[in-house]
Rosetta silent file (secondary structure, phi, psi, omega in degrees, C-alpha in Angstrom):
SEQUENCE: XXXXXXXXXXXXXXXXXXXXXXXXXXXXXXXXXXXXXXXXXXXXXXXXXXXXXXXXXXXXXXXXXXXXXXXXXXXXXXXXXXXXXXXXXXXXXXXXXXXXXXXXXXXXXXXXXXXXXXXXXXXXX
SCORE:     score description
SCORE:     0.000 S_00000001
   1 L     0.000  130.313  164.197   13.090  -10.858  -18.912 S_00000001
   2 L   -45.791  141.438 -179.682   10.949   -9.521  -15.901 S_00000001
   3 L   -92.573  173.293 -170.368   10.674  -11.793  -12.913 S_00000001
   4 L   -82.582  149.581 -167.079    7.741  -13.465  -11.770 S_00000001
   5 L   -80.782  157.918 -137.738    5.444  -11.863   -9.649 S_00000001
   6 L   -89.194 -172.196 -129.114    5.891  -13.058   -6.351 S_00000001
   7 L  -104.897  127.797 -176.236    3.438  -15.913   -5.278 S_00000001
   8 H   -41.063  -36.915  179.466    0.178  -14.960   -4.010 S_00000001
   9 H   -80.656    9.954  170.741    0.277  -16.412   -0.224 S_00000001
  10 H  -111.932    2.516 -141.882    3.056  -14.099    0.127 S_00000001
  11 H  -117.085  -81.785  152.933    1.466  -11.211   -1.103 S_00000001
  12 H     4.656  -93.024  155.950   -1.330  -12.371    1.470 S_00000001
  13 H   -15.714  -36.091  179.751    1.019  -12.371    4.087 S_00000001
  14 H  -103.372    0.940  166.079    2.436   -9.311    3.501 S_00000001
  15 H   -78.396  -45.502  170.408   -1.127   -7.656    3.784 S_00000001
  16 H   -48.076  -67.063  176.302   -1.757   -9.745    7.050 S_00000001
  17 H   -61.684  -39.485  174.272    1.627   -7.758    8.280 S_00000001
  18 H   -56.206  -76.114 -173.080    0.872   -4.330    7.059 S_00000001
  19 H   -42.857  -46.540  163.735   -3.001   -4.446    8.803 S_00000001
  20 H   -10.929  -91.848 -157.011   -0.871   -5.853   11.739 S_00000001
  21 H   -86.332   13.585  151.823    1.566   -2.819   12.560 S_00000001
  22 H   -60.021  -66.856 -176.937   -1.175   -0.005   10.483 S_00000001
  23 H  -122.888   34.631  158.624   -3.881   -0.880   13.079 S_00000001
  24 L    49.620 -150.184 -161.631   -2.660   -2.761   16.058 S_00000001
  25 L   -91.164   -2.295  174.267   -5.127   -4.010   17.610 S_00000001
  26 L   -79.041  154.667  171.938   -8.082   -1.934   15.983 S_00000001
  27 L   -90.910  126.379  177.720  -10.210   -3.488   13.744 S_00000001
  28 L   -45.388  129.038  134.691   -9.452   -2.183    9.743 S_00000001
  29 L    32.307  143.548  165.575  -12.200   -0.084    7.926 S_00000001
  30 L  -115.774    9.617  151.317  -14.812   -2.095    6.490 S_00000001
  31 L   -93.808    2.694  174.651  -13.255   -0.600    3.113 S_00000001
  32 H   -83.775  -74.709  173.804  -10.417   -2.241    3.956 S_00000001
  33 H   -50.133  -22.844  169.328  -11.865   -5.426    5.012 S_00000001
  34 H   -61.675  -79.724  174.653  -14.071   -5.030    2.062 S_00000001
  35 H   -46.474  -42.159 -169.943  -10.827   -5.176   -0.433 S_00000001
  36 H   -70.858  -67.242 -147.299   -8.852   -7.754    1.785 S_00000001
  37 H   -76.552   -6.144 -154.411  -11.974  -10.223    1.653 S_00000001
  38 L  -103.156  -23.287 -176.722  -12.916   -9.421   -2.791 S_00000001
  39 L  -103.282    9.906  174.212   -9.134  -10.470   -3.075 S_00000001
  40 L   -99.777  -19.696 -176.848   -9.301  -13.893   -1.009 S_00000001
  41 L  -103.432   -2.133 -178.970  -12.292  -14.640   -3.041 S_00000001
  42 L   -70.520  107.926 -161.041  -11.172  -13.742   -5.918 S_00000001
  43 L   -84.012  -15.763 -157.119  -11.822  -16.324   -8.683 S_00000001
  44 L  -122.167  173.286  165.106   -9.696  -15.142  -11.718 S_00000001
  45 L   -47.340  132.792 -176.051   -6.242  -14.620  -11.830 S_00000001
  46 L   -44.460  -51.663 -152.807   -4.818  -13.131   -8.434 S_00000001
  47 L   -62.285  -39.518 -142.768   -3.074  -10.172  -10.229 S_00000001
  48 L  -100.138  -16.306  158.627   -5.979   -9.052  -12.204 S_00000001
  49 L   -21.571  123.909  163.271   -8.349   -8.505   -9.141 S_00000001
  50 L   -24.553  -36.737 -157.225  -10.093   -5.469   -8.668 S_00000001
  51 L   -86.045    2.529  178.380   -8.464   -4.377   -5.377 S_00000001
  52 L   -96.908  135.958  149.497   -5.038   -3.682   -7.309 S_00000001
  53 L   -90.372  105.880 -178.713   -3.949   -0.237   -8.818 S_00000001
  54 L   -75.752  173.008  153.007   -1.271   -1.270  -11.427 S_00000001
  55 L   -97.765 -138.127  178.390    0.566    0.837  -13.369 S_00000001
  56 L   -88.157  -10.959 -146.932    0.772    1.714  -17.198 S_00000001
  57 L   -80.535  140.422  168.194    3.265   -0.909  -17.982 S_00000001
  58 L  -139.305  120.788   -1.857    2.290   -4.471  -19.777 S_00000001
  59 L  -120.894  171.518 -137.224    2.267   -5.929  -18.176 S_00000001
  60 L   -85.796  162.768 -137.501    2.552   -4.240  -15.294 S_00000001
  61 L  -102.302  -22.249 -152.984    5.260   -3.567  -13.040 S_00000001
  62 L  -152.245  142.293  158.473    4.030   -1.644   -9.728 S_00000001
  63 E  -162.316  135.987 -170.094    0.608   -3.070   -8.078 S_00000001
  64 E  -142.193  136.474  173.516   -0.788   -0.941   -5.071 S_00000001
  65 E  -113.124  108.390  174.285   -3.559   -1.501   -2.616 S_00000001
  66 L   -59.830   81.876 -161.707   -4.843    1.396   -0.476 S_00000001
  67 L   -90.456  -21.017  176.267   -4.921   -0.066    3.043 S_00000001
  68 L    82.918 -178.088 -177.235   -4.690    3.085    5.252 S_00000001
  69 L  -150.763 -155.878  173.202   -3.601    3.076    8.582 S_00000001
  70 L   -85.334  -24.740  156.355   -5.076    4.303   11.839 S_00000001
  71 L  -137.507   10.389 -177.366   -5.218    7.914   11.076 S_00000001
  72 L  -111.555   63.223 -175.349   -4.355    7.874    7.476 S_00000001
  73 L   -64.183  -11.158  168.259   -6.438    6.070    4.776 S_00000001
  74 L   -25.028  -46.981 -163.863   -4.240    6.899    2.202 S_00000001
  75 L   -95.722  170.667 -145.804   -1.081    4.815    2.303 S_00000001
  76 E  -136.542  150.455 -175.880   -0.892    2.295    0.409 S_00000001
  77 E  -124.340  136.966 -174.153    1.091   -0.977    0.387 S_00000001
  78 E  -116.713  166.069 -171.310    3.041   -1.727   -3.198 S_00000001
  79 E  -146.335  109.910 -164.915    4.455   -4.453   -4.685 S_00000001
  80 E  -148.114 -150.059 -157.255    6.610   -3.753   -7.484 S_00000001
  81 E  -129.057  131.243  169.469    9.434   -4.757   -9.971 S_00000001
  82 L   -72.416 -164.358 -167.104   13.192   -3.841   -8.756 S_00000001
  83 L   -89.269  -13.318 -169.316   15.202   -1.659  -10.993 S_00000001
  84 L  -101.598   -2.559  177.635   17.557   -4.370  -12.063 S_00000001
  85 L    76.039   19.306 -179.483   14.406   -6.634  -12.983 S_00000001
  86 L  -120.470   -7.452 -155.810   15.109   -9.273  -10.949 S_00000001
  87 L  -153.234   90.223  135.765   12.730   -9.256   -8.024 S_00000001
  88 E    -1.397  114.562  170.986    9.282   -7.947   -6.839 S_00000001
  89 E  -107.103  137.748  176.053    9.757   -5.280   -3.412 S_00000001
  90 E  -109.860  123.329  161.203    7.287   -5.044   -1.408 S_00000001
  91 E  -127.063 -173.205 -177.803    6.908   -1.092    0.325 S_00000001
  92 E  -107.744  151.242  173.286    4.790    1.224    1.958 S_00000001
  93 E  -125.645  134.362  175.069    3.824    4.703   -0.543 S_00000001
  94 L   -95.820   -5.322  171.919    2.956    6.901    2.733 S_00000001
  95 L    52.486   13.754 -160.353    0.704    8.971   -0.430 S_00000001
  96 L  -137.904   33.277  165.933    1.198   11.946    1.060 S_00000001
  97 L   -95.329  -21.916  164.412    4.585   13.898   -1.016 S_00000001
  98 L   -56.765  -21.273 -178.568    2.368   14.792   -3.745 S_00000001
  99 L  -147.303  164.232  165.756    1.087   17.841   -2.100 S_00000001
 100 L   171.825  141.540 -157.616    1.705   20.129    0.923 S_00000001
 101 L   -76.479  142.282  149.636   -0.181   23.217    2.167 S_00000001
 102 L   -67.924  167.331  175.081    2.445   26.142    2.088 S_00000001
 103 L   -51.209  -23.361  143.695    4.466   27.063    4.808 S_00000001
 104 L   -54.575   -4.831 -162.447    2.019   30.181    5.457 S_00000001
 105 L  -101.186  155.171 -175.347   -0.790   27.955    5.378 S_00000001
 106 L   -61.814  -87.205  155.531   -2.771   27.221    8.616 S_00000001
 107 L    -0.861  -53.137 -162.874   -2.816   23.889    8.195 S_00000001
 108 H   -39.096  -83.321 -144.247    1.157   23.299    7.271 S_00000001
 109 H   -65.155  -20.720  170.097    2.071   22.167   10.572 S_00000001
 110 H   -94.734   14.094  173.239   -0.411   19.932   11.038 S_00000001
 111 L   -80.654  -72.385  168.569    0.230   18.249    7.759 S_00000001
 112 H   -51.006  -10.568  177.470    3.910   18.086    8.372 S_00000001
 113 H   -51.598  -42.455 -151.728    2.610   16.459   11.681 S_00000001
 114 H  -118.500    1.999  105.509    1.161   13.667    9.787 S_00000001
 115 H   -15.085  -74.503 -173.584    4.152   13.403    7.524 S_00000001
 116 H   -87.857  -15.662  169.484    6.047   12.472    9.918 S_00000001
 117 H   -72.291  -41.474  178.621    3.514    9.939   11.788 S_00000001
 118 H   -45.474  -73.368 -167.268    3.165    8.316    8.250 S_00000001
 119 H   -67.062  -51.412  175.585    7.162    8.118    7.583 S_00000001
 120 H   -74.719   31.158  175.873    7.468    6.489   11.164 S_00000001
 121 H  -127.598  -46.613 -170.794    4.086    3.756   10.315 S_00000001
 122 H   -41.497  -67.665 -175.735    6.307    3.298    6.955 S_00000001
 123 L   -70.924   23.785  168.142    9.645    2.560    8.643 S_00000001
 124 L   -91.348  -22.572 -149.101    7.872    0.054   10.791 S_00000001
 125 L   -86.419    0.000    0.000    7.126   -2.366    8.003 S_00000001
């Protein structure tokens, strides 16, 4: 049996830290702030909120909110099922391994640039 998904005020919590160390002292997006306030307000069951992308699974297993970061909107903060089925993980998806400009490409270096700013916002959390 799948464990229970973890408890909403921690889920909360762990959003509260990710906007933390994403954007310092900047104020998030207002698509950000937008998503953060439709899930505090959120009337229905927590899980089933708009502001989650789940995965195919039912029911599902992985739930990810695109919060972005300070030069990235991309990454994403997940919440997901471990492998052994015993626990919910909370990570960072930096969203940005799916593609890359070749090595010829103008662009490449400043990609891998933001790669590596990404992978260092990740390994903060």
């Amino acid at each position: 049996m799948a464990a229970a998904k973890p408890d909403s005020t921690r889920v909360m919590r762990a959003i509260e830290i990710y906007l933390k160390l994403a954007y310092g002292d900047q104020t998030p997006p207002v698509t950000v702030r937008s998503l953060v306030s439709t899930l505090r307000s959120w009337g229905g069951n927590f899980f089933e909120a708009p502001v989650f992308a789940t995965d195919a699974h039912e029911p599902p297993t992985r739930y990810s909110m695109r919060l972005g970061n300070s030069f990235y909107p991309h990454m994403k903060l997940v919440f997901q099922l471990s492998p052994n089925d015993e626990q919910f993980l909370f990570r960072v998806d930096t969203h940005d391994k799916h593609c890359c400009p070749p090595n010829s490409a103008e662009e490449y270096g400043a990609f891998c640039e933001l790669m590596e700013k990404n992978q260092r916002q990740a390994a903060s959390r």
